[in-house]
C-alpha positions as CSV (number, residue, x, y, z in Angstrom):
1,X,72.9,98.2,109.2
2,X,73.2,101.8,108.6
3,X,76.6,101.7,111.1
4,X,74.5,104.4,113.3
5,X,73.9,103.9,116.9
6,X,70.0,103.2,117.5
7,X,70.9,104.4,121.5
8,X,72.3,107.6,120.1
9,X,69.6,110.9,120.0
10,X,71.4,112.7,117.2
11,X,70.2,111.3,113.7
12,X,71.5,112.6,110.5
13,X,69.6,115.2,108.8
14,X,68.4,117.2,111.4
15,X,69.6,120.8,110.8
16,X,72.1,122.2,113.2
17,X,71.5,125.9,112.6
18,X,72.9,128.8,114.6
19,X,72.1,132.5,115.4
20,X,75.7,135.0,115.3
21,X,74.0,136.0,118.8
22,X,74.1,132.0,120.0
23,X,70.6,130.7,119.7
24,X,69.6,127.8,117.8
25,X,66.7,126.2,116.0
26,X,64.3,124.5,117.2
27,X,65.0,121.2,115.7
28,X,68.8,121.6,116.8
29,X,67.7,122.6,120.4
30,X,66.1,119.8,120.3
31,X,68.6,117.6,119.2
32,X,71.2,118.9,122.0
33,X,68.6,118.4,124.8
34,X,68.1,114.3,123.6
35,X,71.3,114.1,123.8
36,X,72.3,115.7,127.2
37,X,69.7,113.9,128.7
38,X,70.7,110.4,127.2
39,X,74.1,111.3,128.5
40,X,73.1,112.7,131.3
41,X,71.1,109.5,132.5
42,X,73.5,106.9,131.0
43,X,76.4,108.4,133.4
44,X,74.3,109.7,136.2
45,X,75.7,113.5,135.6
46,X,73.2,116.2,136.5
47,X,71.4,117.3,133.1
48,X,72.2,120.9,133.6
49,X,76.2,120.0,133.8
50,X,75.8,117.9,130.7
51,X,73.7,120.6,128.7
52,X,76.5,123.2,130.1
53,X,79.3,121.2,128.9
54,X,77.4,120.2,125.9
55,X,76.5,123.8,124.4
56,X,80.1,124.7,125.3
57,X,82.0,122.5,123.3
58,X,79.8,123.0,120.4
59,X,80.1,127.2,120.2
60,X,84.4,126.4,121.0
61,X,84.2,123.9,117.8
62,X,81.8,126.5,115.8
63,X,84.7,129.3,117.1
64,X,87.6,127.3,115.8
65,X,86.2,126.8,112.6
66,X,85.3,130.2,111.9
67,X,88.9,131.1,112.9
68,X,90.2,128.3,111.0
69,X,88.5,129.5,107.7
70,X,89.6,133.0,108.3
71,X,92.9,132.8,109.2
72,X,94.2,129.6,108.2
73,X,96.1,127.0,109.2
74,X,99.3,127.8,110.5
75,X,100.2,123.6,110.3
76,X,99.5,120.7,111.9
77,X,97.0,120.8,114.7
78,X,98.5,119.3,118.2
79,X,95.2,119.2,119.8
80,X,93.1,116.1,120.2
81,X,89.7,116.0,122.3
82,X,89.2,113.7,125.2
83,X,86.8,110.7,125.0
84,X,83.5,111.9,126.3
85,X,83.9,108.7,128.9
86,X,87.1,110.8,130.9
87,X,85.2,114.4,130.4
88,X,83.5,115.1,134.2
89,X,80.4,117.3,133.3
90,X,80.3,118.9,136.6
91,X,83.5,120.2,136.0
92,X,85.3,119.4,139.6
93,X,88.9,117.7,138.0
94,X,89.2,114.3,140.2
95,X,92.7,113.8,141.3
96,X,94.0,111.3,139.0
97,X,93.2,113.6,136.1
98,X,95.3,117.2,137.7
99,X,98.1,114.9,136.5
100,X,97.1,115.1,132.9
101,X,97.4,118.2,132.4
């Protein structure tokens, strides 16, 4: 065993290559569409909420990077993502989680 997931739609060595302007390549468009729709249908999310989300966080990680390896650190980093399992792709907060923030 390889320690990969066989239900995940990402495998390794497809190339995740990005435009400056935000478009992708083909094979990484492809990539991110497996893999909203496998989220999408495993937690019964709208595909178009999950592809949102999904393209979002990727260009925000891309962004912080870029900043990172311009600027620099400026110490330890605070910030830690949420599990996928507590994100709602449809963005509307439910009320337990207005608490968290």
């Amino acid at each position: 065993s390889s320690g990969i997931n066989a239900e995940w739609p990402l495998r390794p060595g497809i190339p995740m290559v990005f435009s400056t302007f935000g478009g992708m390549s083909k094979e990484c468009l492809q990539a991110i569409r497996r893999a909203a729709g496998a989220i999408a249908e495993k937690r019964k999310e709208k595909y178009s909420d999950v592809m949102g989300h999904l393209s979002t966080m990727l260009r925000m990680c891309m962004l912080k990077s870029v900043l990172l390896s311009v600027r620099g650190s400026r110490g330890r980093s605070k910030w830690t993502a949420k599990p996928l399992s507590s994100v709602a792709f449809n963005l509307i907060p439910k009320p337990q989680d207005i608490d968290d923030y």
